[in-house]
C-alpha positions in Angstrom: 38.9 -77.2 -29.8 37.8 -80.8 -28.7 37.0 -80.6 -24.9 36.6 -84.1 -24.3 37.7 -87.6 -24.7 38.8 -91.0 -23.1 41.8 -91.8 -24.0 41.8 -96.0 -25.5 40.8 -98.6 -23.4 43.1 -101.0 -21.8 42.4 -104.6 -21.1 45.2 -105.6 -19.0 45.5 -104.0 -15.7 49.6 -103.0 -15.2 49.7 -100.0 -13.0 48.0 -98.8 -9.7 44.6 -96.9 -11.1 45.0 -98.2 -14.7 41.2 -98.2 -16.1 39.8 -101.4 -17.6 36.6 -101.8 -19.4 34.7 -102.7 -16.4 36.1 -99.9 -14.3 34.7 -97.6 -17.3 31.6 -99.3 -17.1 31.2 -98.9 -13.3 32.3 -94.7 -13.5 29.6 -94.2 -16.0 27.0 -95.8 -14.2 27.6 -94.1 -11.2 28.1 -90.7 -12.9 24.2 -91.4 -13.9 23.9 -92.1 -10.3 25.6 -89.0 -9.0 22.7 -86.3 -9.4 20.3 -88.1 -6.9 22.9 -89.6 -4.2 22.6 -88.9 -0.6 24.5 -89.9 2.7 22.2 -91.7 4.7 24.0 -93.3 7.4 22.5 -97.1 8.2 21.8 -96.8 12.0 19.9 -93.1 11.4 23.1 -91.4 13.5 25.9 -90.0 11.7 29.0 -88.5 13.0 28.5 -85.8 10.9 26.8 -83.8 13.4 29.4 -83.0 15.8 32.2 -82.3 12.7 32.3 -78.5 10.8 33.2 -79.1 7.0 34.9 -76.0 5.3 34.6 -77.0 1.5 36.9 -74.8 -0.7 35.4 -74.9 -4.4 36.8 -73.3 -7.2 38.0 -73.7 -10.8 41.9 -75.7 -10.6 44.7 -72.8 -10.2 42.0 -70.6 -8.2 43.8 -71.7 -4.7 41.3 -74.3 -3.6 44.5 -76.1 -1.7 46.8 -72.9 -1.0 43.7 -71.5 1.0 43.4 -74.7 2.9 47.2 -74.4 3.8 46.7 -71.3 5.2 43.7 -72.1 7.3 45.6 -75.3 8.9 48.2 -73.0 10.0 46.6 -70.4 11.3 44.4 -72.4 13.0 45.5 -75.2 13.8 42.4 -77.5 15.2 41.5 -77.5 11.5 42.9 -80.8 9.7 42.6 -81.5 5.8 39.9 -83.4 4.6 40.4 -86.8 3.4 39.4 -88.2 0.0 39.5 -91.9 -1.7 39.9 -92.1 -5.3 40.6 -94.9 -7.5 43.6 -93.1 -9.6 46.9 -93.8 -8.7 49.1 -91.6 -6.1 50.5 -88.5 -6.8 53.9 -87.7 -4.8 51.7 -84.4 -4.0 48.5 -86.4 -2.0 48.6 -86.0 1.5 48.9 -88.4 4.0 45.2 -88.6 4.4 44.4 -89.8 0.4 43.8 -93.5 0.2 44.4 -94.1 -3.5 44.9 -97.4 -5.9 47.9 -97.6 -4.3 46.2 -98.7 -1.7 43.8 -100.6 -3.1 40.6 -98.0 -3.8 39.1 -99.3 -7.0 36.1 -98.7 -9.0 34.8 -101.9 -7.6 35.1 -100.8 -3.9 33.9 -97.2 -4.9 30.9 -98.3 -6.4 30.2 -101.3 -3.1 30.6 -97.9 -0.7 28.1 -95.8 -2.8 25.4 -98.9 -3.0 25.8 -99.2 0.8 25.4 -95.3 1.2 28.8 -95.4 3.0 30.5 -92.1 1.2 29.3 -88.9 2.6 29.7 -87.6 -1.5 31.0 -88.8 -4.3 32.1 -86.9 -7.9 33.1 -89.0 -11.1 35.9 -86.9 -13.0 35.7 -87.1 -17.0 38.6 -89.3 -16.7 36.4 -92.1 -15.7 38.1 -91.9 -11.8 36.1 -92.0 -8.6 36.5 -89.8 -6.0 34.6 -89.8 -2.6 34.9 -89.1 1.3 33.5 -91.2 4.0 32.4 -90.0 7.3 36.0 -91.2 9.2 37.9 -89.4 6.9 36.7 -86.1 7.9 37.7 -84.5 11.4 35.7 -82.7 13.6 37.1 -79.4 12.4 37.9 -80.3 8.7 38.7 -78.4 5.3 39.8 -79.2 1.7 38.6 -79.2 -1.7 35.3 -80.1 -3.6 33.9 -80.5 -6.7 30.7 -78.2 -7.0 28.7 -81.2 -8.0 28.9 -82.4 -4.2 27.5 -79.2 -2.8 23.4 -80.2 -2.7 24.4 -83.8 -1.5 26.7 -82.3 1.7 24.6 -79.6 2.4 22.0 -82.5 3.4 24.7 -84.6 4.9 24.1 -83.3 8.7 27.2 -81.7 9.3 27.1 -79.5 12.7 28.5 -76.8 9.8 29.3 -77.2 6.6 30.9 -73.9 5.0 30.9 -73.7 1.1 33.7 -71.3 -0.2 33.9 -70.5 -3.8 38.2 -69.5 -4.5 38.6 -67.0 -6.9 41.6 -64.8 -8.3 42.4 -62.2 -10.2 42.2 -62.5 -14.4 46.3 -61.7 -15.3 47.5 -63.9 -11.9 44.8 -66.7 -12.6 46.0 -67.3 -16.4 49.6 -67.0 -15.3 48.7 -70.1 -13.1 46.7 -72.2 -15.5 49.6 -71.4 -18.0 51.9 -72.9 -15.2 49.1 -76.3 -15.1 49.3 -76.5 -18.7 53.1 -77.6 -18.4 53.3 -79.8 -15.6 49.9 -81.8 -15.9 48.7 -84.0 -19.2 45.4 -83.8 -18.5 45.5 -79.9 -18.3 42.3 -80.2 -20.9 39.6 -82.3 -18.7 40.6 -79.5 -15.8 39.7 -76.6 -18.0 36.2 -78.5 -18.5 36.0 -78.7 -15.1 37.0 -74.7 -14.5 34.5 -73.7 -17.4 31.3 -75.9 -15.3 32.7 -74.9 -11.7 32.7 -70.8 -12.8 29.1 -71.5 -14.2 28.2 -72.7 -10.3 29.5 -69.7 -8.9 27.6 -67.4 -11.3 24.4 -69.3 -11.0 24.8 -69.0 -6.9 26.4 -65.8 -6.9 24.0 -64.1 -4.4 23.4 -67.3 -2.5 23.4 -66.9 1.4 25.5 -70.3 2.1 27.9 -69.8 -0.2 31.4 -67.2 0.3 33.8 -66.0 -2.2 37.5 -65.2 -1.3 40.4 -63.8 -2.9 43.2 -66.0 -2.4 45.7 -62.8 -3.8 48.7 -62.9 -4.8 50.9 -62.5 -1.8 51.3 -63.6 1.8 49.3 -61.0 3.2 46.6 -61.2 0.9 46.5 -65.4 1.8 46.5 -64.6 5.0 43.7 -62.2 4.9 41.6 -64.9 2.7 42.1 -67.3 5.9 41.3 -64.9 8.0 38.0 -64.3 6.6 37.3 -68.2 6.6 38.3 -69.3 10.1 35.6 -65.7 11.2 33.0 -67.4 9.1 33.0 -70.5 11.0 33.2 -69.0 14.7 31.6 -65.8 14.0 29.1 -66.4 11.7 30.2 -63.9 9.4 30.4 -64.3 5.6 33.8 -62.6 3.9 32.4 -58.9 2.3 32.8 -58.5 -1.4 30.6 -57.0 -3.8 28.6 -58.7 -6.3 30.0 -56.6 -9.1 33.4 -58.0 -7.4 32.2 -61.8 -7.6 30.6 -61.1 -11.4 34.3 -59.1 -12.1 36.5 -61.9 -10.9 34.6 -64.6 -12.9 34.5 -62.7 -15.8 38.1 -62.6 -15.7 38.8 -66.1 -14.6 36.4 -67.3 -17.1 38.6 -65.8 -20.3 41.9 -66.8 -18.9 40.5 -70.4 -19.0 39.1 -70.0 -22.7 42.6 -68.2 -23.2 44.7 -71.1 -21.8 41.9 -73.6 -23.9 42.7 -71.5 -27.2 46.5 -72.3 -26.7 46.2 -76.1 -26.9 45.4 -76.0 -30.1 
């Protein structure tokens, strides 16, 4: 199947978040950027060091957001993290998303990461920015992350940051992604991106800073998954599964993605 494309190239901006040449331009150049990027704040103090960062990272459908949900109410000191991006708004974004709606664009995206003013930054294969800046995070924060962010926030200086990989079930996971396929176009670029965020979690399977959790696959089982993370910031104490459990779940995940892929043709 053919994983990967942009899709024409406009020349006339219309719409909030419509790509021009220029704005293609700028995402590929700071997609070469990416790899070697780090938040180093101006005046050598960031804020960072009195915040706690829970990043939930995981292929879409794994429950990235629906884990963060649970966390915020069970706890509620935690708020969502906020995030910029230069595609237009989604009557899903939260409060906290500054989009092109309100005027994010690839040319203030790329000023911000020249002036090391985003704490991270990930270029999506459809040529949009996303990024977070140090006022958009609260001092007990949580929400979702691309796995390409991880080396550049665990240098950030965060009090805590907290990496937690999302992972389900093979059967319930598919059932998701099968749900994705109908209600978003671009239901291809995010099985890309599930396909490269499963390889992170198998290359960093045993690695000390990083947690996997179940989100299940009913209200108990979420709650249980929030549970776990709200422990690992104020006890210290990483959620318990197996490595067999880990290798098991992405196993599964992984063939319910290259199931979902077969299906587009």
């Amino acid at each position: 199947m053919k994983w990967w494309a942009f899709k024409g190239v406009t020349t006339t901006m219309t719409n909030p978040g419509e790509l021009s040449p220029l704005d293609r331009e700028i995402a590929v150049s700071l997609r070469a950027k990416q790899p070697n990027y780090r938040f180093e704040p101006l005046d050598n103090y960031s804020e960072l060091s009195e915040k706690t960062f829970v990043a939930t990272i995981g292929p879409t459908g794994s429950g990235k957001s629906t884990l963060m949900d649970a966390v915020i109410r069970l706890a509620p000191e935690f708020t969502p993290n906020g995030t910029r991006t230069t595609r237009a708004r989604r009557p899903s974004d939260p409060d906290n998303f500054k989009t092109a709606n309100e005027g994010i664009t690839h040319q203030s995206m790329n000023q911000d990461v020249i002036n090391r003013k985003l704490v991270n930054y990930s270029v999506f294969d459809t040529g949009h920015v996303y990024g977070t800046a140090p006022e958009d995070i609260g001092k007990y924060a949580i929400g979702p992350i691309l796995s390409d962010s991880i080396d550049n926030l665990l240098s950030a200086g965060f009090r805590d940051f907290i990496p937690v990989f999302t992972v389900a079930r093979g059967a319930l996971y598919q059932s998701r992604l099968e749900n994705e396929r109908l209600q978003f176009p671009d239901i291809e670029s995010r099985l890309i991106e599930a396909m490269g965020s499963l390889t992170f979690a198998r290359l960093n399977v045993e690695a000390p800073w990083l947690s996997f959790v179940d989100t299940g696959n009913s209200d108990e089982e979420l709650d249980a998954a929030a549970n776990d993370v709200i422990r690992t910031v104020y006890q210290r104490t990483h959620p318990i599964m197996t490595t067999a459990h880990k290798l098991q779940l992405l196993d599964e995940m992984q063939k319910a993605v290259q199931n979902v892929g077969r299906q587009l043709g």
